[in-house]
N, C-alpha and C positions, 0 to 999 in steps of 0.2 A: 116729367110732371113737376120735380123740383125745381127745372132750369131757371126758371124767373126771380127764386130766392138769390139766386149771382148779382140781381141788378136791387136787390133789398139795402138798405142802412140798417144801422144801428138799432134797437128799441129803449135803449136810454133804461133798463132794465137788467143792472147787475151789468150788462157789458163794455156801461160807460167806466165801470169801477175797476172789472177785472182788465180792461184790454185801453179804452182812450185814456184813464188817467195813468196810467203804469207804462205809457210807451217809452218811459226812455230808459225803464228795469226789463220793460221782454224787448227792447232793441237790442241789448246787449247778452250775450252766448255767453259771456263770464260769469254772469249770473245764475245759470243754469243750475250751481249747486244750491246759491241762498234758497233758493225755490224750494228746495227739501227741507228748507229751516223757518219756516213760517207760515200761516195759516192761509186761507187761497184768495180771502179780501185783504193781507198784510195789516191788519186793523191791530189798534193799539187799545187798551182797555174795553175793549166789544165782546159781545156776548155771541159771539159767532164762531162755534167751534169747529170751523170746515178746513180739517186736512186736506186737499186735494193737489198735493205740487205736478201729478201727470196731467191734468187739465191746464192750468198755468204753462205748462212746458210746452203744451200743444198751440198757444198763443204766442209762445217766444215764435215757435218753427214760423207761424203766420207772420205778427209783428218783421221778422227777421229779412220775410223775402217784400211784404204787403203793407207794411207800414203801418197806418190807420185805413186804408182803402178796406170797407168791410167787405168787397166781393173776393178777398183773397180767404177770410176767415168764415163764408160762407160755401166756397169753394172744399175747403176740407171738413164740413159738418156733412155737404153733400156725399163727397166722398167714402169717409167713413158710414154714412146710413148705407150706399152701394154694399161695399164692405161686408157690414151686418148685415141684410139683408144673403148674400151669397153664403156667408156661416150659415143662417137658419137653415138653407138648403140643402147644405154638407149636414149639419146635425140630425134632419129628421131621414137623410139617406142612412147615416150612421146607424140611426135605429130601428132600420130594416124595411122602409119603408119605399114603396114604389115612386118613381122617380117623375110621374104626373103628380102624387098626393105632396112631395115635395116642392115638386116647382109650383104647384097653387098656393100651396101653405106660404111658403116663401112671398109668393106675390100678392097675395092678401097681407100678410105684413108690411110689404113694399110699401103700397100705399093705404095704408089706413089712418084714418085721420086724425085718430087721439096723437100720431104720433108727428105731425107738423109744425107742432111747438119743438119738436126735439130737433126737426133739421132748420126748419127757418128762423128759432130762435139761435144765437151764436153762443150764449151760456147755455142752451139747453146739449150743447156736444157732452156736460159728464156721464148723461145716460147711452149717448150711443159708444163714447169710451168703454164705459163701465159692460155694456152689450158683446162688443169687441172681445175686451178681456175676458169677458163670462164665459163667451163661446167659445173662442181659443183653449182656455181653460177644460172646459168640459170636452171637445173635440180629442184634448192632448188624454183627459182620463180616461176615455174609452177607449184610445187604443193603445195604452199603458194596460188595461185589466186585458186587453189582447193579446197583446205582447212580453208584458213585464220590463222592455225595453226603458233602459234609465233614463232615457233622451226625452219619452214621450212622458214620463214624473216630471223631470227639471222641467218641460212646458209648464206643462199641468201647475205646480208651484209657482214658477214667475208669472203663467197667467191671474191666478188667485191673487200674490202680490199687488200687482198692478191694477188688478180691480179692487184693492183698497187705497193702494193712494189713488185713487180716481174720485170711490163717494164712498160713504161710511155705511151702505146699504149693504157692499157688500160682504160685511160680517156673517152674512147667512150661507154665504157662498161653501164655507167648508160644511155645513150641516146638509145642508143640500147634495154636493158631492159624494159626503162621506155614506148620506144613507143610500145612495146610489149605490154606490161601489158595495156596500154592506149587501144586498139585494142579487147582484154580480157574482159573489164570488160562494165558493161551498164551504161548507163549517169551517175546515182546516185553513185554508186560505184566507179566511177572516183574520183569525191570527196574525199570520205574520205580514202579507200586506196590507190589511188594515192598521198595523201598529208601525209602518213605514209611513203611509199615508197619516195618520196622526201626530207621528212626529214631526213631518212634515206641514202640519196644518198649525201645529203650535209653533212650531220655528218663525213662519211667516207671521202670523197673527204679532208674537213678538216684539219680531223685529219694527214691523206695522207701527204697533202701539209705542214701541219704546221713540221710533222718529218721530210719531204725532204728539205724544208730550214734552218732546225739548222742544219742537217747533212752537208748543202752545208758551211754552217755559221763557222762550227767546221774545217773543212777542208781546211779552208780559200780558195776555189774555185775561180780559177779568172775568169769565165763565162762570154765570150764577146759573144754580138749579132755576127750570123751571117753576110757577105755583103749579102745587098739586102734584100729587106721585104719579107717575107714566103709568103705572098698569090702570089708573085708574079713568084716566085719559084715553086711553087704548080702550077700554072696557064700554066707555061712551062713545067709540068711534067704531066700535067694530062693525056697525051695519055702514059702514062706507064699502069695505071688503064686496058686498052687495053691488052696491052703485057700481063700483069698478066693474064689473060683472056687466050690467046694463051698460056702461060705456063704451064696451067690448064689442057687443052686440047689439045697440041703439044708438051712434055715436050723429044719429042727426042733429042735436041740440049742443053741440058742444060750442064753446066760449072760450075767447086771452084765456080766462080764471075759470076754471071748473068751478061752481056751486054746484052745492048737492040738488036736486030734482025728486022729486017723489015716482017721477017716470022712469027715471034712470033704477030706483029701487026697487019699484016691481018688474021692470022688467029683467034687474039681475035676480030675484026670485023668482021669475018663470024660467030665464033661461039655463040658471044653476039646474032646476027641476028637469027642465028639461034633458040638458046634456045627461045626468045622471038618471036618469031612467035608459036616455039611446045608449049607454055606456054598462048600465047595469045587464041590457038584454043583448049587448054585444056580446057573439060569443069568439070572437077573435081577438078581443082586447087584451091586454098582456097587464095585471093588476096596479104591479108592481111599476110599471113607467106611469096607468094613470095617477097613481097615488103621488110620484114623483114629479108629475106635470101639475098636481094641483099645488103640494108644495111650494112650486118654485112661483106658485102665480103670486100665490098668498103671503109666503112668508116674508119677501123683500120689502111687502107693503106695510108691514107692522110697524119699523122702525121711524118713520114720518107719522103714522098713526100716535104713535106714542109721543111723537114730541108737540108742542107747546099749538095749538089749534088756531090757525090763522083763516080769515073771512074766506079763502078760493083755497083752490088749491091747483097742482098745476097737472096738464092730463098726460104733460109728458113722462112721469112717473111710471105710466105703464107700460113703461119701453119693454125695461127687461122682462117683468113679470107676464103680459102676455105671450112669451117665447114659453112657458110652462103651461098659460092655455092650450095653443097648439099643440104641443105634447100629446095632452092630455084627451083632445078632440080627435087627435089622429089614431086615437084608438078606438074609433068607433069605425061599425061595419061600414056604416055609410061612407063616412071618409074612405077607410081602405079600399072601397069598392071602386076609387076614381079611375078611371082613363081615361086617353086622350079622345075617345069614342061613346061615352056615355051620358047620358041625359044630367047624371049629378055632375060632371065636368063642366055640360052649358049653364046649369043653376050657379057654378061656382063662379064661372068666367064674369053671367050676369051680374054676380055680388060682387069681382074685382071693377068691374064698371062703375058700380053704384058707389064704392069707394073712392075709389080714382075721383070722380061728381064733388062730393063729399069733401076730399079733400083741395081740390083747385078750390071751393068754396071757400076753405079756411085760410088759405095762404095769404090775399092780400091784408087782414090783419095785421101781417109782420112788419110790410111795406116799410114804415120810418116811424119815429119816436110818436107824433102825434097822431097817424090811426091807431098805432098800439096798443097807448093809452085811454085814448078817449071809446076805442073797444072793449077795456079793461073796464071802465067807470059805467060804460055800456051793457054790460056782464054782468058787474056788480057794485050799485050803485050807493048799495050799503055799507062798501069796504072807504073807511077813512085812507086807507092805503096805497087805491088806486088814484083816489080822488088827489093827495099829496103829490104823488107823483104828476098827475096832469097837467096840476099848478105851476111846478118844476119846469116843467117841458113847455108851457105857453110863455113860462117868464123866459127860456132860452128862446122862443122864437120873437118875445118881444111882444107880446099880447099881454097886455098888464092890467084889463079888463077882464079876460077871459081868467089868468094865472089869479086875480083877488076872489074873484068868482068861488072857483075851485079849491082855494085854499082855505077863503070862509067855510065851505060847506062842511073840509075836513076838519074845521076846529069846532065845528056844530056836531059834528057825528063824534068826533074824540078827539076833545082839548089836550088830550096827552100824545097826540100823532107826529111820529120823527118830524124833523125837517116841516112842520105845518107853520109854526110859527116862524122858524127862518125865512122860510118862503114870505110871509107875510111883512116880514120885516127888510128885507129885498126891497119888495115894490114899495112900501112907506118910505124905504131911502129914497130910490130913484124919484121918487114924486118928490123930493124935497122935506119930507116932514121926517126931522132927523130922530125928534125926543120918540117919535112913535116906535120907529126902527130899531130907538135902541132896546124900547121896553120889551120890544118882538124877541129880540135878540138874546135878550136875558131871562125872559120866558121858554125859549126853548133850552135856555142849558140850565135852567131851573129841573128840565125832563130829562136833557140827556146831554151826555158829553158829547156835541156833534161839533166837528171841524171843523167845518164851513160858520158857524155861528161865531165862535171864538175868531175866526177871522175876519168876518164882517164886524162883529162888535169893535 
């Protein structure tokens, strides 16, 4: 189903920055340590606090054999979704589960279609990383509380590791485990290995933090607080936690940019209702994994909740967290009840169909920088954001009509939009009107320290 993302480009969306402009830093294998020592756009005075050197590091591997050819760095997003996907399958066998309700569960992930931005976008790989590492993670702690076996801790730990330098989401990851494990084990064994496992969870977190602030430290980062206190921002975003829910389970309407819908929020209030009534009168449900499954849906999505509220937002987000839907759904009778022989298996097959539909729909959007975009503006036509970026991408293809268009519209919707007014001052250069160009140009570093401005001026 993925195959055709192999003959995709670029989206000129974060992967011009992390992968086309930086090829002659991931050409080179020497570099591999600075990677550790800097932030994952290597930005200087930016307000972009993304530790992520295991993402970076997976562009050198690309860069190293693939150059700029984007079918080699689509090739391993493909890969790794394969990958994840096969962990899901291992994990819900792990938790006792028959090995139809696994393989459906599994292939219902496969292709479902919030999550096409994560393989056919080439920056959206931190979530299926971040996925990878999770499971690994979690696969190595259950059969550590099986075993006690040290091998399957040091997984367990380097998997948690590496799903933080991946994305900063996964901070939740030891709350998550640890109340698992909590759950696991009998009074006594609380003690002593949960006070392994905790040491182990602060060592790492540690270590984590202590490499993401000399990186930030080295980069000289100018990181200013967001306006307004996060819980309070969180507090107005919480009926998204909703919508997510409805994207889950209504994913016909999705967009480049998730906008919120009123469709999407009632129908994550029926469907929440719903599961939890089939779940309440399940009497084979085990409490303690659903309570575990809803966690892990919920809680990784707090952290983007709480930071600073931008016009879309992206639906690849619910890579990870749906892996704690399924959890949680597999503990109903109806789920347990699947075989390969039963009427709920052909309802299920029918909904891997309808997915599969769903998503070959979403794919050509990836295709190359200009359906992307002009998808994105399509989506959401009120984002000064997408509109910038348009502008951007018709001025590289040389449409200097189309890019004044675009750019006016984004200095209409907000005079203060990155890179609007550089844009704008571009096409006044190339048309010859120089005095126009410059005032462009000193306009937008009036708003922001951008690169590209201070060099064209």
């Amino acid at each position: 189903m993925y195959l055709p993302t192999l003959r995709f480009g670029f989206t000129y969306f974060d992967d011009d920055r992390l992968i086309l402009d930086r090829q002659q830093f991931l050409g080179d294998w020497h570099n591999a340590p600075v990677d550790f020592q800097q932030d994952v756009f290597h930005s200087w005075g930016a307000n972009l606090p993304y530790y992520r050197p295991l993402l970076t590091l997976s562009f050198m591997f690309d860069a190293l054999w693939g150059g700029v050819e984007p079918n080699a760095y689509h090739l391993t997003n493909l890969l790794l979704h394969v990958a994840v996907v096969g962990l899901v399958f291992q994990l819900l066998v792990a938790l006792g589960h028959r090995r139809a309700l696994a393989l459906t569960g599994a292939a219902a992930f496969a292709v479902h279609p919030l999550f096409a931005l994560a393989v056919a976008w080439v920056p959206g790989r931190n979530d299926l990383l971040l996925a990878l590492f999770s499971l690994v993670a979690f696969l190595a702690l259950v059969r550590y509380l099986d075993s006690r076996r040290a091998g399957s801790l040091a997984l367990h730990l380097v998997g948690v590791f590496a799903a933080l330098l991946t994305k900063e989401t996964a901070v939740v990851l030891p709350v998550l485990f640890g109340g698992y494990a909590w759950y696991r084990l009998s009074a006594w064994q609380r003690f002593v290995t949960g006070a392994v496992l905790l040491g182990g969870y602060f060592t790492t977190a540690a270590v984590w933090w202590g490499a993401r602030q000399f990186a930030f430290s080295q980069a000289m980062l100018g990181v200013q607080a967001a306006e307004g206190p996060a819980l309070g921002r969180l507090a107005v975003r919480l009926p998204e936690l909703l919508s997510s829910v409805g994207e889950v389970f209504w994913p016909a309407a999705l967009n480049v940019f998730a906008t919120e819908h009123l469709t999407q929020l009632l129908v994550g209030w029926g469907a929440a209702t719903v599961l939890a009534v089939a779940l309440l009168y399940s009497r084979q449900r085990r409490n303690q994994l659903v309570w575990f499954g809803v966690a892990w849906f919920f809680l990784p999505q707090l952290l983007p909740l709480a930071a600073p509220v931008l016009p879309f937002t992206l639906p690849h987000r619910l890579y990870v967290p749906t892996v704690g839907l399924l959890i949680a759904m597999c503990e109903g009778d109806w789920f347990k009840s699947l075989s390969f022989r039963t009427l709920p298996a052909a309802v299920m097959a029918a909904v891997v169909v309808i997915l599969v539909v769903l998503t070959r729909q979403q794919l050509p959007a990836f295709a190359d920088r200009v359906t992307f975009w002009e998808q994105a503006v399509a989506a959401a036509p009120q984002a000064s954001f997408a509109r910038a970026n348009l502008g951007r991408i018709y001025l590289l293809e040389g449409r200097l009509a189309d890019a004044q268009r675009e750019s006016e519209a984004t200095v209409a919707l907000n005079p203060w939009q990155y890179a609007a007014h550089n844009n704008l001052g571009v096409i006044a250069e190339r048309r010859g009107r120089i005095d126009e160009a410059e005032a462009h140009y000193r306009q937008e570093l009036s708003y922001h320290l951008y690169d590209h401005a201070f060099f064209n001026l």
